[in-house]
N, C-alpha and C positions, 0 to 999 in steps of 0.2 A: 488370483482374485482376492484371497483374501491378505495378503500383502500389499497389495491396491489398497482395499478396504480401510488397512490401517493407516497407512500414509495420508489418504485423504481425510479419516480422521482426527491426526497427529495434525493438516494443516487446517482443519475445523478451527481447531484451539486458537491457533494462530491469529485467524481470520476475527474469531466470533471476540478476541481480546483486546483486537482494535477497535471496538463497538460497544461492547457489554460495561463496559466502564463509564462512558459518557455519562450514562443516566445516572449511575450513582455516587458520580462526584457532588452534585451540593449536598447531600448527606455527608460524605466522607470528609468535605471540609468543615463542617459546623462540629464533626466530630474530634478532626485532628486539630483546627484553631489554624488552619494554613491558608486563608484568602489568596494571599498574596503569590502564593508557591502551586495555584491549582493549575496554571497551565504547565508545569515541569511535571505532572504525572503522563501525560498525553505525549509530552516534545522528550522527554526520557525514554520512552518505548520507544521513541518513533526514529530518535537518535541512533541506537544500537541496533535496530533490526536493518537498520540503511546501510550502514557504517561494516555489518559483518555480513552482509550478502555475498562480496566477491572472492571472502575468504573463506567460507563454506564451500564456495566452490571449485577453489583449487584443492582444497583439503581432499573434498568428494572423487577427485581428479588421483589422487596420492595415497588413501586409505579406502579400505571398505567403506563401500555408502551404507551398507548396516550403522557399523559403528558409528560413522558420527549422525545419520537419524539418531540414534539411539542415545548418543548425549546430547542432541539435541532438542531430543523430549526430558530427559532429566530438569536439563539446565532451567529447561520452561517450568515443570514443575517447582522445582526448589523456589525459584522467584515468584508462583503464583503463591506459593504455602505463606514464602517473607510477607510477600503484600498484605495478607490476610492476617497477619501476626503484627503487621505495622500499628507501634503505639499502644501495643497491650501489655507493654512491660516499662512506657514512662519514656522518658528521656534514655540513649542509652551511652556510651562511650564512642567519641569517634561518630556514629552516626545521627546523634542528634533526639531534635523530638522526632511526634510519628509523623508529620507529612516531610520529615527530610527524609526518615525511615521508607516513606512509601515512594519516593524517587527515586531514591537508589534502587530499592527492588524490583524498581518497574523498568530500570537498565538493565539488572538483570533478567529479567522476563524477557525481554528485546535481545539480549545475548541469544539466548534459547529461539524465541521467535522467529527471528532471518532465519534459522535450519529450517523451521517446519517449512517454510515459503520456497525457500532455493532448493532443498532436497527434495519436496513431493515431483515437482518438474523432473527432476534429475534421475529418480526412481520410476518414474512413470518411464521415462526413455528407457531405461536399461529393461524393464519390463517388456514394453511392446514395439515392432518393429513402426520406424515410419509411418509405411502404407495403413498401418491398422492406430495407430496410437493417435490418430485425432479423435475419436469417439470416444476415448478415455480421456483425452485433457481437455475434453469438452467438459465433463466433470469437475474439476477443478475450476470455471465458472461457476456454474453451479454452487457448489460450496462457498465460493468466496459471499456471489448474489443472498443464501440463505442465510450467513454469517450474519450480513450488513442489514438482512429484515428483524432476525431473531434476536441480535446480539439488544440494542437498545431495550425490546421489550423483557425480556430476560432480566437485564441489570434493574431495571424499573420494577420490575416483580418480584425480585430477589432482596432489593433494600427494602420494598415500603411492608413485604409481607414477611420477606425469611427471618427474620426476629425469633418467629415461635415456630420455627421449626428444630431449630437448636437455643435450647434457655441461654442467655448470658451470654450469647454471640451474636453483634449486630449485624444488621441485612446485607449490609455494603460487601462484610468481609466473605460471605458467602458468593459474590462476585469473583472470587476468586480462588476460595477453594470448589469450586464446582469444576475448575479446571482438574481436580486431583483425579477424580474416578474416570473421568474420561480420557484421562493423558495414560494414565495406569491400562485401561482400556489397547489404548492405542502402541500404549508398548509392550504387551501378552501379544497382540499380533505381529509384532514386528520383530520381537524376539524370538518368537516359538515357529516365526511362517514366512519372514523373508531370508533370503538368500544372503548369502555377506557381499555379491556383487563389488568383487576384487577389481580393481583397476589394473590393463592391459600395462606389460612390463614392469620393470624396477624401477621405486619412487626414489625422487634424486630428494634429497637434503631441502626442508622447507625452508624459505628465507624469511626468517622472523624480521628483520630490517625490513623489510618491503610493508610486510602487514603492520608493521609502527608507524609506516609513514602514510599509508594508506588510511588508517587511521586517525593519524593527525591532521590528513587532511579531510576527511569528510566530516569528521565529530564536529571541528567548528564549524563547516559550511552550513549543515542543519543546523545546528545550532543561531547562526546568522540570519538563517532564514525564518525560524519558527521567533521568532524576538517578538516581541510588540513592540512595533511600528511607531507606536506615538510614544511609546518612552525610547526606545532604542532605534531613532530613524538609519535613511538607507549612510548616511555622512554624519553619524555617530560615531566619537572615535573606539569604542567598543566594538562594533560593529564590523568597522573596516579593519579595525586588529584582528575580528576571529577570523576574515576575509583574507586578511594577509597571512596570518599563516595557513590555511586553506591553501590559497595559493601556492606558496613557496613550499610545503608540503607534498602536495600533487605533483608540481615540479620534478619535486625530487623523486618522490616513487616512480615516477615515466623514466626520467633519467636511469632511475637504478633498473630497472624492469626491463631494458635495452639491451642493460648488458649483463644479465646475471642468467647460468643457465638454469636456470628454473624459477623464472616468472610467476606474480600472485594474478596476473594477468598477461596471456599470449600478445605482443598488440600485434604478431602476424597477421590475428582473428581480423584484423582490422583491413588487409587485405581480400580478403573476401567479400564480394562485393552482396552478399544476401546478408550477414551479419552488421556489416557496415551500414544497408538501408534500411532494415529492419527496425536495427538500435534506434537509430536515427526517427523513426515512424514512433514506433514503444516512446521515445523522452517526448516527443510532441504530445501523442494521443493518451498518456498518463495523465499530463497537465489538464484537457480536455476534461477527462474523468471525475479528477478531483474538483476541479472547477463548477461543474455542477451538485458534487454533495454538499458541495460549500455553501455557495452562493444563493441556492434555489431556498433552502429553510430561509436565509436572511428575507428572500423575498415574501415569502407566506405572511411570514410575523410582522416585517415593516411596511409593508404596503398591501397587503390582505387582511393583514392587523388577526388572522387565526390564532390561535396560540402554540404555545411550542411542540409541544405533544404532537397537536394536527399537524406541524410542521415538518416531526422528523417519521410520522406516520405516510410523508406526502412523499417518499421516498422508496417506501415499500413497491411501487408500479416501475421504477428504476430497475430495482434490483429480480425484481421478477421476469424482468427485460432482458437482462443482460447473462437470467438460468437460463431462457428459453434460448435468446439466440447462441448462448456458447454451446450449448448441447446442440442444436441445431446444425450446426454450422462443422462442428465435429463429427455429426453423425454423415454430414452430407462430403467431406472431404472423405472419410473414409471411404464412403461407396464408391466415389466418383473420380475422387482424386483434385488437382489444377484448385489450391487452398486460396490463389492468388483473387482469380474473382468472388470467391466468400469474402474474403478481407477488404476488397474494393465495396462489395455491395453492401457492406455492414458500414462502409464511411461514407453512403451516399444517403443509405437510412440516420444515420447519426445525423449528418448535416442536415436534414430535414428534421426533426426534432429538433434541430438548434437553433436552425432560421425560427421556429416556431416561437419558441421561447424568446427568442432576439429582439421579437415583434411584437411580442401579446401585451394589450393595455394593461393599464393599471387596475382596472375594473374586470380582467379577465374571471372568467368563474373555475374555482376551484378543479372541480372535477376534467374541466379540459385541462388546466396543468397535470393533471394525471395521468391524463391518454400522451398529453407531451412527452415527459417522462418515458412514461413506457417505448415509446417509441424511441428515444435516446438508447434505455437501457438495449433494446435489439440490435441497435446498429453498434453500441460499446461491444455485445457479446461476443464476439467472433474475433475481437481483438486480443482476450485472455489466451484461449489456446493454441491460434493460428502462428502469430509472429515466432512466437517461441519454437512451434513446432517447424516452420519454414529454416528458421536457425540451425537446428540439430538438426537437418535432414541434408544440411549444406557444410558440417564441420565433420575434421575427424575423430571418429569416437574418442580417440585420447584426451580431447580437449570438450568433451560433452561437457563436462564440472565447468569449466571456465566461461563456456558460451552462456550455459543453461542463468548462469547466475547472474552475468554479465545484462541479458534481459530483463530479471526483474529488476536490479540495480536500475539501470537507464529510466524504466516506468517509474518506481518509487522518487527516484531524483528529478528528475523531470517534473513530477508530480508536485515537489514541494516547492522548487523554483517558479513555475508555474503559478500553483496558488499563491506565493509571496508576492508576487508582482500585480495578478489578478486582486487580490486586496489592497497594494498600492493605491491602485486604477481606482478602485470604489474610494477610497478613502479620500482621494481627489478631488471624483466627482460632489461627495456631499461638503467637502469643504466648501466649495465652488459656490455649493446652491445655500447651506446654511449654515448659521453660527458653527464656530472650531468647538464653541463648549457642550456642544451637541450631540458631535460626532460619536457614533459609539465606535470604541478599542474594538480592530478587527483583526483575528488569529488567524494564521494560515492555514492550520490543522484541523484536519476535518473533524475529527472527533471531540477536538477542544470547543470548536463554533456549536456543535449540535448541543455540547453538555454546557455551552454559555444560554443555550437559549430561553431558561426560562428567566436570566439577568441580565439577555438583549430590551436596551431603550425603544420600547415600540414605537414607532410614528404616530404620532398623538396629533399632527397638524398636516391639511392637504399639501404643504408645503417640503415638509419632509418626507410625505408619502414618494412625492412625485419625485423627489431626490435620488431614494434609493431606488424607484423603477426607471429611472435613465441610468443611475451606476451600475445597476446589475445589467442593464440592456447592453450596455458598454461591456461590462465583462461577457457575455455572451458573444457578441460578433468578434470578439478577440480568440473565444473559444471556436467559434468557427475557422476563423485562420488559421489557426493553431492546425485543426482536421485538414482544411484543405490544404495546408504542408503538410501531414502525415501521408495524405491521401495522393499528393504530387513524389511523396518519396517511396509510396507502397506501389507505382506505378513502376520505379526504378529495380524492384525488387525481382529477382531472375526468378523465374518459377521453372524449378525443378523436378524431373521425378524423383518420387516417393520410395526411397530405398524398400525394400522388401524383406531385409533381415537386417538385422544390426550389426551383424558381420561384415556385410559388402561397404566398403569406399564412397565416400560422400561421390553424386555426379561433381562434376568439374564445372567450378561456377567464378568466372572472368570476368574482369572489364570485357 
């Protein structure tokens, strides 16, 4: 438990550093003099922690999952210290001023980050068996839901007040070393109290070639995707270059992955037909997810005309949504077992909260988008633990790294693709309805959109009120498709017994 304990606080950090920054980027900019570079602190983390998901978990696969948690908390560390140091020393060699200084570190921090994310999974299974580990990765909702309430207010209190908590250090920077005692924290338990949890046989030779290519092709696909849109459209030729090599990249890693005996990725996995539909459920209902962190503030501010604060506060009934139901939903597979109808009845609550939202006027009143909300985030809950755990209870242990990691990949990527096209969509509809010089520049990253919002162009005219409450309506009944293709492939999804120790042989699960 108390190797638990640390994991899940080692993926706190993780969590609460996707959020905690939002609010204190327009201080951090008026400080560093970087306008123009403020969406590359956000699309930098978000780049690397995507980009090293699948190789964390082959490694997890090859070495002690001690070891690499445990450079995995380093890594995160050292880039939160850079962060917090960014531009206290001037311009510096090579790196630049401090908002190039604080990109780079925040790739670093994203290096470090994918572990805490792919490994707390990966450690959670090697801990408990099956049968009983839904009750525990129900936790891991949890964590992520209290990350996404606490992280904004946090960063917001840490800029406007930590000033005088330390003379001569500004607020922002305290965003970030606030990660040090709690990382330090989290790796006293994880060195003093987990297990080195060895991987089953002798680890064959890693292919560094695979993970080059694997990376060259994901780095630019994020990257293409997190762009803004109205500088860098979809048939920009920048655009379709980072696209093409993406492509021709990935290409090649499948290629090589075929035939190399020891793969960054099994695509045996791909044969199995609960990995297969699972994944497939996870890329849809990631998109789903993010789609509403997104898109629901834009609607507060431009068509509720609240202000931003109330906007990313409107969000707090989400994430309280989505503790309850992943704890829920964990607690209830445990006792009961059959994960499959938790997972369906958590996509039938979601699509009701979606229709809701799909449909409510422009004049709706505040506090019912709240109860919406909340009811979204219950039906999201059950999606955090359950897929994952349907996964590993259908692989064999050898290949637990590969599966375990292979899931959040799919969610996180799905996620971004997703929101990119879902911001297309809006950006369509208000061209459609008013002036192009009007439009505000819309990000696909969540964290970049909330920390845009106190410099989102409010709808100031019934005109454009009503603009962005048909665009976001639009993106909403897209986000319903989206469920009800997750929810038509979690039908597909073989519901197996619950192994009962992690020793025994995954059941046998076929076409």
């Amino acid at each position: 438990m108390l190797t638990f304990g640390g994991v899940l606080l080692a993926m706190f950090l993780g969590a609460l550093d996707q959020t905690i920054v939002s609010t204190a980027l327009p201080r951090i900019v008026a400080d560093l003099n970087g306008l123009e570079r403020f969406t590359w602190v956000a699309t930098a983390y978000l780049v690397a922690s995507t980009a090293l998901v699948p190789i964390y978990g082959k490694l997890a696969d090859m070495y002690s999952r001690r070891t690499i948690e445990v450079t995995a908390v380093i890594i995160f560390l050292i880039g939160s210290m850079l962060c917090g140091l960014a531009g206290e020393f001037g311009p510096l060699p090579l790196l630049g001023d401090g908002m190039n200084q604080l990109v780079i570190f925040r790739a670093v921090q994203g290096l470090g980050g994918a572990g805490l994310f792919a490994m707390a999974f990966i450690i959670i299974a090697d801990l408990f068996p099956p049968a009983e580990r839904g009750r525990y990765q129900g936790f891991t909702g949890a964590v992520f839901g209290t990350s996404s309430v606490l992280g904004p207010f946090l960063g917001g209190f840490l800029t406007d007040n930590g000033g005088g908590l330390i003379p001569g250090v500004a607020g922002w920077r305290l965003v970030f070393y606030v990660n040090l005692p709690l990382g330090l924290l989290a790796l006293w338990f994880i060195l003093t109290q987990m297990p080195a949890l060895r991987p089953r046989g002798q680890p064959k030779p890693f292919d560094y070639l695979s993970a080059g290519l694997l990376m060259l092709g994901l780095v630019p696909l994020v990257m293409a995707l997190q762009l803004n849109k109205a500088v860098y459209g979809w048939t920009d030729p920048f655009t379709l270059g980072l696209l093409a090599v993406s492509v021709t990249s990935i290409v090649a890693f499948v290629l090589r992955s075929l035939r190399h005996e020891n793969p960054i990725l099994d695509f045996g996995l791909f044969r199995n037909p609960v990995f297969r539909t699972a994944n497939a459920a996870l890329f849809l209902l990631g998109g789903a997810f993010l789609g509403i962190i997104i898109f629901q503030p834009l609607f507060m501010v431009n068509v509720l005309g609240v202000s931003a604060t109330k906007a990313g506060v409107s969000l707090i009934p989400l994430s309280m949504g989505v503790v309850l139901g992943s704890l829920l939903a964990g607690q209830m597979v445990s006792r009961y077992g059959h994960y499959k109808r938790w997972m369906l009845s958590g996509l039938v609550v979601l699509l009701g909260g979606l229709s809701l939202l799909a449909t409510m006027p422009a004049d709706v009143s505040y506090y019912r988008i709240l109860s919406y909300l909340f009811l979204c985030g219950i039906g999201l809950g059950p999606t955090m633990p359950l897929y994952t755990l349907a996964i590993q209870n259908a692989i064999e242990p050898r290949l637990l790294g590969q599966a375990t990691s292979a899931s959040q990949f799919f969610r996180q990527i799905g996620g971004a693709i997703t929101a990119s096209v879902l911001g297309t969509v809006l950006t369509l509809t208000l061209t459609q309805s008013i002036p192009t010089s009007t439009v505000p520049s819309l990000r696909p990253a969540a964290q970049t959109v909330v920390a845009e919002g106190p410099a989102l162009p409010a709808a100031t005219s019934p005109r454009m009120r009503a603009a962005f409450s048909k665009g976001i309506s639009r993106v909403y009944f897209i986000n319903i498709l989206l469920v009800v293709s997750g929810l038509v492939m979690t039908l597909f999804v073989p519901e197996l017994p619950l192994r009962k120790t992690n020793g025994e042989a995954p059941p046998p699960a076929t076409d």
